[in-house]
FIKE-676452 format. One line per 5 residues: number of its first residue (from 1); for each residue x, y, z of N, C-alpha, C. Coordinates in pm, 1 decimal. Example, Ala and Ser with C-alpha at 12.3 -4.5 7.8 and 13.67 -1.06 7.14 Angstrom:
! residues 2
1 = 1319.0 -569.0 780.0 1230.0 -450.0 780.0 1320.0 -330.0 780.0 ~ 1285.0 -225.0 708.0 1367.0 -106.0 714.0 1290.0 3.0 787.0
This chain:
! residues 163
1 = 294.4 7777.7 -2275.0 310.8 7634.8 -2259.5 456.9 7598.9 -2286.4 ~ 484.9 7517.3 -2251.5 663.6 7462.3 -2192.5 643.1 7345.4 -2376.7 ~ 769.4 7319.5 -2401.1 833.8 7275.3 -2469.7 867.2 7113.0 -2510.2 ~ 861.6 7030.6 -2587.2 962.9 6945.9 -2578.5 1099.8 6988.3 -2612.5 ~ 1136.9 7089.2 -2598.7 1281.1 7171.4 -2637.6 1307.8 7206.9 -2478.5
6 = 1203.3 7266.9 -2408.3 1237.8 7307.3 -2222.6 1269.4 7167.6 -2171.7 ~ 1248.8 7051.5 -2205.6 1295.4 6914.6 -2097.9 1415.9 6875.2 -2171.9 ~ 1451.3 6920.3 -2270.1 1602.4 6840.1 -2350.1 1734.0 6984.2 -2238.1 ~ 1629.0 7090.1 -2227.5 1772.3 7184.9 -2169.2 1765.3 7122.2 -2078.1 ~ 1674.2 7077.0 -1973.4 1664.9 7030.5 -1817.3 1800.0 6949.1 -1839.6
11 = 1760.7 6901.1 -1905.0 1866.4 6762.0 -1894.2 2031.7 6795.6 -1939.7 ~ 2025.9 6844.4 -2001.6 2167.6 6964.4 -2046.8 2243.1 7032.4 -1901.9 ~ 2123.5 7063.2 -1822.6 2176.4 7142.1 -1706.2 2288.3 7067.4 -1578.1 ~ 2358.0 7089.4 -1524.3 2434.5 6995.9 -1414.4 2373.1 7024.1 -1307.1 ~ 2263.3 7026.7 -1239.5 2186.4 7048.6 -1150.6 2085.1 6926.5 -1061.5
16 = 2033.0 6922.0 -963.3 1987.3 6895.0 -915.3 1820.8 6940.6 -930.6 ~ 1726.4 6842.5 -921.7 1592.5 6858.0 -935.6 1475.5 6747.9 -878.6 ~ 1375.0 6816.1 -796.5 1328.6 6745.7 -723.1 1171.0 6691.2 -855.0 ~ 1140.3 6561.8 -822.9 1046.1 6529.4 -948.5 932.4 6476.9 -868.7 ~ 810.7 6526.1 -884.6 657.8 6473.0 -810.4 598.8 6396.6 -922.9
21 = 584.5 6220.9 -892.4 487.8 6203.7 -984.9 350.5 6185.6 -973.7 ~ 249.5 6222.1 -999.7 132.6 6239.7 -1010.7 50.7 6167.9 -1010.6 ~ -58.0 6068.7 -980.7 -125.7 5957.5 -1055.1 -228.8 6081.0 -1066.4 ~ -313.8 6077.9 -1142.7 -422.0 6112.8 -1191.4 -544.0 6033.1 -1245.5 ~ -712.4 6030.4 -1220.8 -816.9 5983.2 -1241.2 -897.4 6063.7 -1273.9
26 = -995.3 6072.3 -1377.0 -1060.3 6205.0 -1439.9 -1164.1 6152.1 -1528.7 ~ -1304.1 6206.7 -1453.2 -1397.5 6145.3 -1553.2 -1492.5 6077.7 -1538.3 ~ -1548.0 6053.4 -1622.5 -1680.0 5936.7 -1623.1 -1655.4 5855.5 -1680.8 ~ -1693.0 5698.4 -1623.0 -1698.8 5560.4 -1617.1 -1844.4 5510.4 -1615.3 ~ -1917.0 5495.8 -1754.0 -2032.7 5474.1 -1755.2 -2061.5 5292.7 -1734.6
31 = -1948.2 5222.1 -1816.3 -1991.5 5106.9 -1899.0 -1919.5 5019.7 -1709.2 ~ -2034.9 4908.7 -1695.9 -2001.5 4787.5 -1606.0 -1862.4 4770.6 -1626.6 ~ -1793.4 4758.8 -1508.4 -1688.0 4637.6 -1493.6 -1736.3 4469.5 -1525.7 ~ -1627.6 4407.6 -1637.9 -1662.9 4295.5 -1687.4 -1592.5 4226.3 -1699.0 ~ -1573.2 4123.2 -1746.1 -1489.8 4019.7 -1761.8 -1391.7 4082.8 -1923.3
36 = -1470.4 4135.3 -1975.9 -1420.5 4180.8 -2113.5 -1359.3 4316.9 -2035.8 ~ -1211.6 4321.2 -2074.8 -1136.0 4447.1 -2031.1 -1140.6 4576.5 -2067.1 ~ -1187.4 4541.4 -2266.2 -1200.9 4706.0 -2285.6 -1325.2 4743.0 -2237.4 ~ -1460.9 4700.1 -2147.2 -1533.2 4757.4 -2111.2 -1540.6 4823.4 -2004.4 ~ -1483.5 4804.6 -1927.1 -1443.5 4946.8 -1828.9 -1263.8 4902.2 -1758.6
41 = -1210.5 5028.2 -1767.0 -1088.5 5025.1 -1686.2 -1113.8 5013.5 -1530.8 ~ -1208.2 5111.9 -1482.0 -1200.9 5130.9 -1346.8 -1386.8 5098.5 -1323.6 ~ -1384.8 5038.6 -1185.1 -1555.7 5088.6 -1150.9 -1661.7 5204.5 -1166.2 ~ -1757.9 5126.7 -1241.5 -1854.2 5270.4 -1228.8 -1825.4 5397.2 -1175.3 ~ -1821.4 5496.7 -1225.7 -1851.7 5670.2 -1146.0 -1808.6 5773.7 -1172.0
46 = -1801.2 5884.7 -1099.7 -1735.9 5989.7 -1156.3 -1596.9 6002.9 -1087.3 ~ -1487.8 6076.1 -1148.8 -1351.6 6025.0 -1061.2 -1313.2 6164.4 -1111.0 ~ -1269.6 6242.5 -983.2 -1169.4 6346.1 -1009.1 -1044.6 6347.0 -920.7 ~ -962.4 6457.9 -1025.0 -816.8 6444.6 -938.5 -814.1 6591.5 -905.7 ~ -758.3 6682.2 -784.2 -691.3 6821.0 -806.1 -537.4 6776.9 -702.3
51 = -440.5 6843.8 -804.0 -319.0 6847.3 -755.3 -268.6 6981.0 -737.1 ~ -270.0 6978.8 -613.1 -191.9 7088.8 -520.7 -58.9 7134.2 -531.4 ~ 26.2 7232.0 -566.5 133.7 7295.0 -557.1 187.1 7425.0 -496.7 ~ 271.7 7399.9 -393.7 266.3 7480.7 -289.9 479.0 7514.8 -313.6 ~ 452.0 7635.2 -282.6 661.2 7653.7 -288.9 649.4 7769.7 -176.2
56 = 704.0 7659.8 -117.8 661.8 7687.1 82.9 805.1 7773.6 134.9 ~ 895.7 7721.0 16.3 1034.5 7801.8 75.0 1045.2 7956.6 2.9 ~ 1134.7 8036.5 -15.1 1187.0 8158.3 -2.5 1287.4 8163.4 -98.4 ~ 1292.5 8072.2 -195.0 1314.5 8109.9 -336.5 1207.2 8068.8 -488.0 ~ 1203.6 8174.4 -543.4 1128.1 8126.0 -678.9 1140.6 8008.1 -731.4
61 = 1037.2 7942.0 -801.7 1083.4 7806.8 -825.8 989.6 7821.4 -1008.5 ~ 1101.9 7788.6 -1084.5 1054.4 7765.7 -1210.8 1002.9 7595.2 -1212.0 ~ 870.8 7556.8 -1231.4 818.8 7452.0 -1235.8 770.2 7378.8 -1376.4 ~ 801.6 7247.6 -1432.3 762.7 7205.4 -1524.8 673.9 7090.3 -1484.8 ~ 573.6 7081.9 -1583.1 469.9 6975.1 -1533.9 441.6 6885.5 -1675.1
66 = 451.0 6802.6 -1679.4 480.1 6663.2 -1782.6 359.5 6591.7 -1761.0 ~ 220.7 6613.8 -1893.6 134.9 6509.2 -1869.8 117.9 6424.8 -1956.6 ~ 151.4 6295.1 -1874.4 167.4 6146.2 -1956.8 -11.9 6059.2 -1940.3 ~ -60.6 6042.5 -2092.9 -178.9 5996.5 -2017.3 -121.7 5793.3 -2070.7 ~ -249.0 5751.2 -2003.5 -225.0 5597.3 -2038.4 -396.7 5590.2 -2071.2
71 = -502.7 5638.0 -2016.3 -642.6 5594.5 -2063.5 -666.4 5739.3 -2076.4 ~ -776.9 5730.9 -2233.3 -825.9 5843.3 -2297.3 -927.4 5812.6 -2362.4 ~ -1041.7 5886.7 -2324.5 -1187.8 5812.1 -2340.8 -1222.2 5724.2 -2322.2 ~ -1181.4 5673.6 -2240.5 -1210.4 5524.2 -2176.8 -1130.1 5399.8 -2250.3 ~ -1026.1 5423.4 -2316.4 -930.5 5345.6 -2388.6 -848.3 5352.0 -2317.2
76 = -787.1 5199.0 -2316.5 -653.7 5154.8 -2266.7 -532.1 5219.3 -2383.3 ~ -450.9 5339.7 -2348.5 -357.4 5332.3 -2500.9 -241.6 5300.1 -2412.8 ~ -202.3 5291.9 -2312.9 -48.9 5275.8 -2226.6 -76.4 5094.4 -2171.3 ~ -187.2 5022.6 -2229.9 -180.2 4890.1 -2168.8 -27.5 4811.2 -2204.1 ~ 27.9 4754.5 -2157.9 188.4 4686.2 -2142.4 135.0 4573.4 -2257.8
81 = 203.4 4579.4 -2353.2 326.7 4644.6 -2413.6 328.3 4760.0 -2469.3 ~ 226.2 4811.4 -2491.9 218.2 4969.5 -2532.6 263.6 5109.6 -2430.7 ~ 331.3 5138.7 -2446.0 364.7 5288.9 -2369.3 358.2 5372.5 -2431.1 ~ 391.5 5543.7 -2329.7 302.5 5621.3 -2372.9 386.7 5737.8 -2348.7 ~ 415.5 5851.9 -2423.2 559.4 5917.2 -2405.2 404.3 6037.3 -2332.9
86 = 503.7 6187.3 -2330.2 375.2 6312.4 -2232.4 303.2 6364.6 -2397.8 ~ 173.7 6400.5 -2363.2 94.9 6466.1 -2438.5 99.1 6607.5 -2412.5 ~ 124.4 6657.9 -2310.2 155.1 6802.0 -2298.4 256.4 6842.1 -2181.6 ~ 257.4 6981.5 -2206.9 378.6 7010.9 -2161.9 360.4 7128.2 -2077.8 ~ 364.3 7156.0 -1966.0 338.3 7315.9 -1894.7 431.3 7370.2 -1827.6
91 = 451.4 7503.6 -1797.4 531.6 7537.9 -1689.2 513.1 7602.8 -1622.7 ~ 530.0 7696.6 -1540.9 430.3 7751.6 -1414.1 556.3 7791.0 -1313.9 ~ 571.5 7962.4 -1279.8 677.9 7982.2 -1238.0 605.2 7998.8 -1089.9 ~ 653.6 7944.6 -963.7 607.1 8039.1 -797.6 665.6 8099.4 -737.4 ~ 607.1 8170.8 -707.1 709.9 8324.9 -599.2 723.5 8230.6 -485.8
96 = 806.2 8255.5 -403.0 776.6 8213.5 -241.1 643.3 8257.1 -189.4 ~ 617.9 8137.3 -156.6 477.5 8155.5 -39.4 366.0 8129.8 -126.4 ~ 392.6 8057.3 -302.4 281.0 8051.7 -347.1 223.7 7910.0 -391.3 ~ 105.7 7900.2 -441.1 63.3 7772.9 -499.1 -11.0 7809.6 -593.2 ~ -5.4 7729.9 -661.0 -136.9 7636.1 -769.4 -185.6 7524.5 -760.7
101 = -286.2 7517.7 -849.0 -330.1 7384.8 -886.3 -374.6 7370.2 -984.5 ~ -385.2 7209.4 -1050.7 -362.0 7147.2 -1138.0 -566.0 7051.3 -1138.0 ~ -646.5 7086.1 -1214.4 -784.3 6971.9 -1162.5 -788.6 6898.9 -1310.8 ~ -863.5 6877.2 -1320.9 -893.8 6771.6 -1465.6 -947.0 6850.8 -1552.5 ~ -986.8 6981.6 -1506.6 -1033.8 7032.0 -1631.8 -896.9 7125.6 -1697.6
106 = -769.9 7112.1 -1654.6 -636.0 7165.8 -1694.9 -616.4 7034.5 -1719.2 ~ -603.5 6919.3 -1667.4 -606.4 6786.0 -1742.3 -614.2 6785.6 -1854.1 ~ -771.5 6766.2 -1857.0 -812.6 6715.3 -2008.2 -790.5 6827.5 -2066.2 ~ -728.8 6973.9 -2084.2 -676.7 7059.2 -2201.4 -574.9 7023.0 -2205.8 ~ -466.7 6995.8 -2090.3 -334.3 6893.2 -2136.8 -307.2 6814.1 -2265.6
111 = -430.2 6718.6 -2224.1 -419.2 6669.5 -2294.5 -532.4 6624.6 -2435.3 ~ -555.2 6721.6 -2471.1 -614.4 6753.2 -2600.7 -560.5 6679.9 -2715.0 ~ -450.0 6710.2 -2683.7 -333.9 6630.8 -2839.9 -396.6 6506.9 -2851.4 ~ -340.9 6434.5 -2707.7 -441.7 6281.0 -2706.3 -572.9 6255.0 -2752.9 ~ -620.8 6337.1 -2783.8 -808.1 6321.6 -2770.8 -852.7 6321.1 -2656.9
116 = -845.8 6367.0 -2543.1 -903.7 6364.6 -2414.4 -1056.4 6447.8 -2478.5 ~ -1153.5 6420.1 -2331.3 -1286.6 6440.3 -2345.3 -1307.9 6439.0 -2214.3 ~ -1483.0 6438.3 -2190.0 -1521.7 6426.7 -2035.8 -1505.3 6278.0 -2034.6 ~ -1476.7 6166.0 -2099.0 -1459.6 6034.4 -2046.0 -1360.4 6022.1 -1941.4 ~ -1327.1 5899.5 -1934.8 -1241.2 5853.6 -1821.2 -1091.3 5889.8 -1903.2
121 = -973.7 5951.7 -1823.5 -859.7 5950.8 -1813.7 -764.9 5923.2 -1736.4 ~ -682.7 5869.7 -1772.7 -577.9 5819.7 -1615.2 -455.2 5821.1 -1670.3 ~ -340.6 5905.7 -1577.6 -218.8 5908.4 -1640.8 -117.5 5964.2 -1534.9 ~ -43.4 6019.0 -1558.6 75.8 6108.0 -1484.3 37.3 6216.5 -1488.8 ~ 120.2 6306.1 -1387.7 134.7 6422.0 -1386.8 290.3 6421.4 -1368.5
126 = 421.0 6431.1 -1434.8 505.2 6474.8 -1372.6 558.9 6608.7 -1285.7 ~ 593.8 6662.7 -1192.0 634.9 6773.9 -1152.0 778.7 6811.6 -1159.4 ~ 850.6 6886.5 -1135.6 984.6 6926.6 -1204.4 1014.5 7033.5 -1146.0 ~ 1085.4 7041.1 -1038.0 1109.6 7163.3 -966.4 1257.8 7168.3 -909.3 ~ 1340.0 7277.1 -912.5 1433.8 7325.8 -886.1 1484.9 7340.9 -713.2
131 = 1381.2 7357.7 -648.9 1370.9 7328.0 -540.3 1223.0 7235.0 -460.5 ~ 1254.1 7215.2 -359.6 1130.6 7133.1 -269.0 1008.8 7155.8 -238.2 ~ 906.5 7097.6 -315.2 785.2 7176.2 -320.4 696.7 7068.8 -223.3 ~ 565.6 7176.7 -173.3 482.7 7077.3 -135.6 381.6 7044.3 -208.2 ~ 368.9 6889.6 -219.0 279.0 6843.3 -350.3 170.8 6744.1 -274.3
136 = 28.1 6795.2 -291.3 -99.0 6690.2 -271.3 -181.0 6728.3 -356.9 ~ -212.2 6544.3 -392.0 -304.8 6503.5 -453.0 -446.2 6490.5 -382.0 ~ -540.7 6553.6 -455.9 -700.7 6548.8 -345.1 -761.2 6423.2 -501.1 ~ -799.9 6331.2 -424.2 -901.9 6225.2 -513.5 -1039.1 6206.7 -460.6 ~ -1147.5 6245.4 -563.8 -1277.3 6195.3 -509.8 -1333.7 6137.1 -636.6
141 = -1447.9 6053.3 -601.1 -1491.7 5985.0 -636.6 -1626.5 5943.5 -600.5 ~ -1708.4 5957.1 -691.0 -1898.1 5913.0 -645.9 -1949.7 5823.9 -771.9 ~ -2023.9 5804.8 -699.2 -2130.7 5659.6 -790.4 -2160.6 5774.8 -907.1 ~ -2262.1 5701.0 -1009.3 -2330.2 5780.1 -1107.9 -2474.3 5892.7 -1067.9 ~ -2486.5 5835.8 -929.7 -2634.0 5965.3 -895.5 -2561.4 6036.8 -793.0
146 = -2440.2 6044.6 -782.8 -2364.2 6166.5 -701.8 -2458.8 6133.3 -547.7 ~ -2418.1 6050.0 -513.5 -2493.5 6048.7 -395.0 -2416.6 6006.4 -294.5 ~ -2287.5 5932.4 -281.6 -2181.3 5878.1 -183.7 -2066.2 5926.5 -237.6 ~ -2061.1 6057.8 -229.8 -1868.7 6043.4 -232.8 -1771.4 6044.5 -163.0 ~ -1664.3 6004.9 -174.4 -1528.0 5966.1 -96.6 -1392.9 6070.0 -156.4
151 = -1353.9 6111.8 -58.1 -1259.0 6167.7 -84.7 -1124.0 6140.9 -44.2 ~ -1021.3 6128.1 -99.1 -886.0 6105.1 -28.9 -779.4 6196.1 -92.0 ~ -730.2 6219.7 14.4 -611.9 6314.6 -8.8 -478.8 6248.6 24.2 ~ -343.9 6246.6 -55.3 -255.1 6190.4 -24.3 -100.0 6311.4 -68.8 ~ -33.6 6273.7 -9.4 90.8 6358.7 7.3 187.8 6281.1 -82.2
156 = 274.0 6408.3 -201.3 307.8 6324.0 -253.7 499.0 6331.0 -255.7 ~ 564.7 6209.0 -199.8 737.4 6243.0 -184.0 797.3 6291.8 -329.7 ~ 906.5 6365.4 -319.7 951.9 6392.0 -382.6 1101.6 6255.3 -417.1 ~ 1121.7 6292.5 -529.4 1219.9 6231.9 -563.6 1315.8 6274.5 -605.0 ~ 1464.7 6251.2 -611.9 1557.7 6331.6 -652.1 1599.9 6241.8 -782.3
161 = 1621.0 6394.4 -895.0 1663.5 6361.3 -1054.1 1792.7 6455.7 -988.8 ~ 1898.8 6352.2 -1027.7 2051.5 6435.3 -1096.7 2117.0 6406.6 -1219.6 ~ 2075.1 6546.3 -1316.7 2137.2 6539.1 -1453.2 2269.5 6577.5 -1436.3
């Protein structure tokens, strides 16, 4: 596992770095949507995230992955004015031509520190790569009797960090 000591060198470095951020949804959402806010963040159901990482080019890419949560067990802890620094920290090196992925059940060990559980979580994923990766997010989502689910997949741009 990567460091809060590995993101202070990032930043030390004079380099260029491409950054994926992540949304992430994870979990079960038992309690009604209500007028009262802490009773549910999101609608009824089950909500998963898997994030795709692909290093499509022809050099190795040392990768850091930054997970920031904002809901943990179904708690608002990142509601404004409250913010929320990363709960864990990973890194994950790819050869050319390789991938990983990232689902909620590497999630919620992420983020353990937080108290994560099978409840609802929602947060970041940062990505951190040296070169241009390809990054998708797959989201699904079903009622509580697993009987309609929806899936969406979205592509995610990169952004450029220069330290």
């Amino acid at each position: 596992m990567a460091t809060a000591d590995m993101l202070k060198r990032l930043a030390l470095t004079k380099r260029k770095y491409f950054v994926y951020n992540v949304k992430f949804v994870c979990g079960l959402q038992k309690n009604k949507f209500e007028t009262e806010c802490e009773a549910a963040i999101v609608s009824r159901g089950i909500y998963s995230t898997e994030i795709n990482i692909l290093n499509y080019g022809l050099k190795e890419a040392s990768v850091v992955k930054v997970f920031i949560p904002l809901v943990v067990k179904n708690k608002a802890i990142g509601r404004e004015p409250d913010t929320q620094s990363f709960a864990g920290i990973d890194k994950v090196v790819l050869k050319p031509l390789h991938a990983t992925m990232d689902d909620c059940c590497k999630i919620t060990e992420m983020l353990k520190k937080a108290g994560a559980d099978d409840q609802l979580k929602i947060g970041y994923v940062e990505i951190i790569s040296p070169v241009q990766l390809e990054v998708v997010a797959v989201y699904t989502i079903t009622n509580l009797e697993q009987t309609n689910p929806t899936i969406n997949v979205v592509q995610v741009d990169p952004r450029i960090l220069s330290v």
